[in-house]
C-alpha angles and dihedrals in degrees: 000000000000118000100264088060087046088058098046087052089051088050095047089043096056092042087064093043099048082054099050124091107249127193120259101255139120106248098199125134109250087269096065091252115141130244138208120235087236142007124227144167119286092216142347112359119163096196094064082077094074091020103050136168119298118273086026132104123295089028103209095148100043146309097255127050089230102051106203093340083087104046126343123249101271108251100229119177118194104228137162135132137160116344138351095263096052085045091056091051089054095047086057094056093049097055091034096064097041107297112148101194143012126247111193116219110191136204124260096261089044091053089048095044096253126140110237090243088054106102097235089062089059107130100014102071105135095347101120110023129331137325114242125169103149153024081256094065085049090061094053094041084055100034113134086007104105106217092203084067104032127073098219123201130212122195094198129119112162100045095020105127093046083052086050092055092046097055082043093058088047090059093049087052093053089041104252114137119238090241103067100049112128118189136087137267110210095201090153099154094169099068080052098071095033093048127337100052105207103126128138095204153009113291100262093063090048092051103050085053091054091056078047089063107037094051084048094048092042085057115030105024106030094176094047118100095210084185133059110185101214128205091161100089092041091059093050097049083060106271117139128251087258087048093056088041099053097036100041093054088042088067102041086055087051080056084051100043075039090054094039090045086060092053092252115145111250090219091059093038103033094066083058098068127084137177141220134218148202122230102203118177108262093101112204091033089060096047087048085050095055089041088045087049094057095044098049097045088053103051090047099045083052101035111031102018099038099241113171113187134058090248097061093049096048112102099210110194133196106196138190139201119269105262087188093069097062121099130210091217106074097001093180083071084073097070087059087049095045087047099053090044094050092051082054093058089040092055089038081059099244124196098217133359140216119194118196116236119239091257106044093106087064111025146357103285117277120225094260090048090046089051093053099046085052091046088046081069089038088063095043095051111042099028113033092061093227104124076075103086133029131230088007100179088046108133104017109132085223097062100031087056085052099043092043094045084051096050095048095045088051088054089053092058094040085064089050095052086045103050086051086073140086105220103030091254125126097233085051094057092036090059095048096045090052087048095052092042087242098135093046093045095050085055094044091055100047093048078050087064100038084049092047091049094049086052100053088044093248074122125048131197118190102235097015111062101349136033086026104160107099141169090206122146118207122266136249111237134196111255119191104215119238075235080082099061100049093050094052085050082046093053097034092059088045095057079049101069104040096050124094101256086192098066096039078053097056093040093058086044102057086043103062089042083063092045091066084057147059095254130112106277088192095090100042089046090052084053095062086042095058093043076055097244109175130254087244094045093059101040088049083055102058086035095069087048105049096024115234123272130239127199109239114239106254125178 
């Protein structure tokens, strides 16, 4: 840009943010000196063309004119353990020392769509996040926590739109109209099959649930994002920064090719998916990832998928810290690397933030640990000073190269996944990369050559292969009792008995008739959550209906 059209964009630029609501701060250095709410060239600068002004297209440097001068990233810790009673306690902590939003974390069988009494649960009840079987357990993982006020997440993909009905039920039942529900759904199946691995049936019928869900959420819950588009899981499963990039954003275009197949218009669904990140540990690479993400979402949803307005083409993203990067020996070394990742995500302008606790390599997070990982953004956020300026990194050569090498390398594997395919569209090319293991084998390999290079000492890790002396004591981690998991059998039978079988039979039966058709399944499937019909119970249902998928053996 020459300097005439720099100054235009600056222009443009002041006029929004003299027109956006700010919060009431000083936004001063510790010194008292004054800053400005963004940084820009002085003259010419050919790069502004693809890096911009914040609040403007292609938003590289943030969604809003005013960064966190506006509003703050939401501090959203994932939390869930035991049962829905100790979850609830935890919740209230949370929220009670400065938490702005709830992120679910869910129990093995939940994840996998299995009631607790169900013997392939046996063991994991409560180990790994929260029991839920039923909308029940909903209404005591939400009790005293008024759904109307609170954005609620939920990290499930397989039976994630029973688990949706179930939390909506649980909102009827406190009063609060549908519509006014506010949270996220991650739902994501497609980094199931590429990472995480926690899927109930083949693609297709996955699929055909999600459209459910996002006709149903476009209609009836307008604020509510009923998809998370999740690289997370794909980083920690090896994969480089440019991988999680590239395939995360793949599979959010195959939502938007899923939304536009079902005759939705891309500039109402498209403000309804969200993403998640990783925060891995390579600092300024992280920070050029989140800038890249923005920029590329933005120029396919206009470009290539016909968005109109600023919100469609706004890739909001909730991220965590890599959990992957945390290390059993010295674990108080993983406060220092939480807190370096969580400053990543904060300078890549974030729009909620997890930060792993201490423990979390060995444990769910004890209360002490919890605390720590919640005061780590606290920190962040009232004492750096970097909620001040957007965009603060803006214009260094080191992160627009970054930024600019990311962004090119994600557009290379884009045309790969696309030229898998058989129609040119990304779905096409997702599915069949699923199908051939491409996308598992190119992670495998590239956690082969960090792994390599750890081994041979080209990575260090303090504690682990360097800098190994320690005075460390062990730590006291947090243990769910097996008592947890007999109480929740004990309960489940219980709810069982006293509720009307009839109607849980009829439910489940009307479900899986409109299953056979085209039409919303949403509805049919709230009616058997509020009979109380189990998680298992649902899932089984449509089980037996769709079969179940197993990944094919590839070496």
């Amino acid at each position: 840009m020459d300097a005439e059209q720099v100054e235009a964009g600056r222009a443009r630029w002041q006029a929004r943010f003299d027109g956006a609501r700010k919060r009431d701060a000083e936004f001063r250095t510790l010194s008292g000196l004054d800053v400005e709410p963004v940084y820009g060239p002085d003259g010419a600068d050919p790069r502004m063309e693809r890096v911009g002004w914040p609040g403007e297209f292609p938003f590289t440097r943030g969604l809003h004119p005013t960064g966190y001068r506006g509003k703050a990233w939401t501090i959203r810790q994932f939390a869930g353990f035991g049962n829905a009673k100790q979850t609830n306690e935890r919740y209230k902590m949370i929220l009670g020392a400065g938490g702005g939003g709830l992120s679910v974390a869910f129990d093995m069988p939940t994840l996998m769509g299995r009631d607790s009494d169900d013997p392939r649960s046996l063991g994991e009840v409560g180990h790994c996040g929260v029991a839920i079987d039923s909308a029940l357990d909903m209404d005591l993982l939400f009790d005293g926590i008024p759904l109307g006020d609170t954005t609620t997440s939920m990290t499930i993909s397989g039976p994630a739109v029973p688990i949706f009905c179930m939390y909506v039920v649980a909102a009827e039942r406190q009063g609060v109209p549908v519509g006014k529900l506010n949270g996220t759904l991650q739902t994501d199946i497609f980094k199931e099959y590429i990472a995480q691995k926690e899927w109930l049936f083949a693609p297709e019928p996955h699929l055909r649930l999600i459209g459910d869900l996002m006709e149903f959420c476009a209609s009836d819950v307008p604020a509510y994002k009923p998809l998370s588009v999740s690289g997370y899981h794909i980083r920690e499963a090896g994969s480089t920064a440019a991988q999680e990039l590239a395939f995360t954003l793949a599979d959010g275009f195959g939502y938007v090719e899923l939304g536009l197949s079902r005759g939705l218009d891309v500039d109402v669904f498209a403000p309804g998916l969200s993403f998640f990140f990783d925060a891995h540990i390579d600092f300024f690479e992280e920070i050029a990832k989140f800038r890249a993400a923005r920029r590329i979402w933005a120029r396919w949803l206009r470009d290539v998928y016909g968005a109109k307005t600023d919100k469609a083409q706004w890739l909001r993203f909730h991220t965590q810290t890599a959990g992957v990067s945390l290390t059993a020996q010295q674990p108080y070394n993983n406060v220092v690397r939480t807190a370096v990742e969580a400053l990543a995500a904060v300078l890549g302008g974030t729009n909620s933030l997890h930060t792993n606790a201490l423990d979390e390599v060995l444990a769910l997070p004890s209360e002490k640990a919890a605390e720590i990982a919640l005061r780590t953004q606290q920190v962040l956020m009232e004492e750096t000073e970097v909620v001040n300026v957007a965009d603060p990194l803006g214009g260094s050569w080191y992160v627009e190269a970054l930024t600019d090498r990311l962004e090119a390398e994600a557009e290379a594997i884009f045309t790969k996944i696309r030229d898998m395919g058989s129609d040119g569209t990304m779905t096409s090319g997702i599915l069949r990369g699923i199908e051939d293991g491409w996308f598992m084998s190119e992670i495998a390999e590239a956690a082969f050559d960090y792994q390599r290079k750890l081994e041979k000492g080209e990575k260090r890790i303090v504690g682990v292969n360097c800098h190994t002396a320690s005075i460390d004591e062990p730590l006291e981690i947090l243990r769910v009792s097996h008592e947890v998991e007999r109480e929740q059998n004990r309960v489940l039978a219980e709810r069982r008995a006293a509720r009307d079988q009839g109607a849980v039979d009829a439910a489940l039966s009307e479900m899986v008739r409109v299953s056979r058709g085209d039409g919303n399944m949403i509805p049919a499937m709230l009616d058997a959550a509020r009979a109380e019909a189990t998680l298992g119970e649902i899932c089984d249902a449509l089980r037996a209906e769709w079969g179940v998928y197993t990944e094919p053996a590839r070496f």
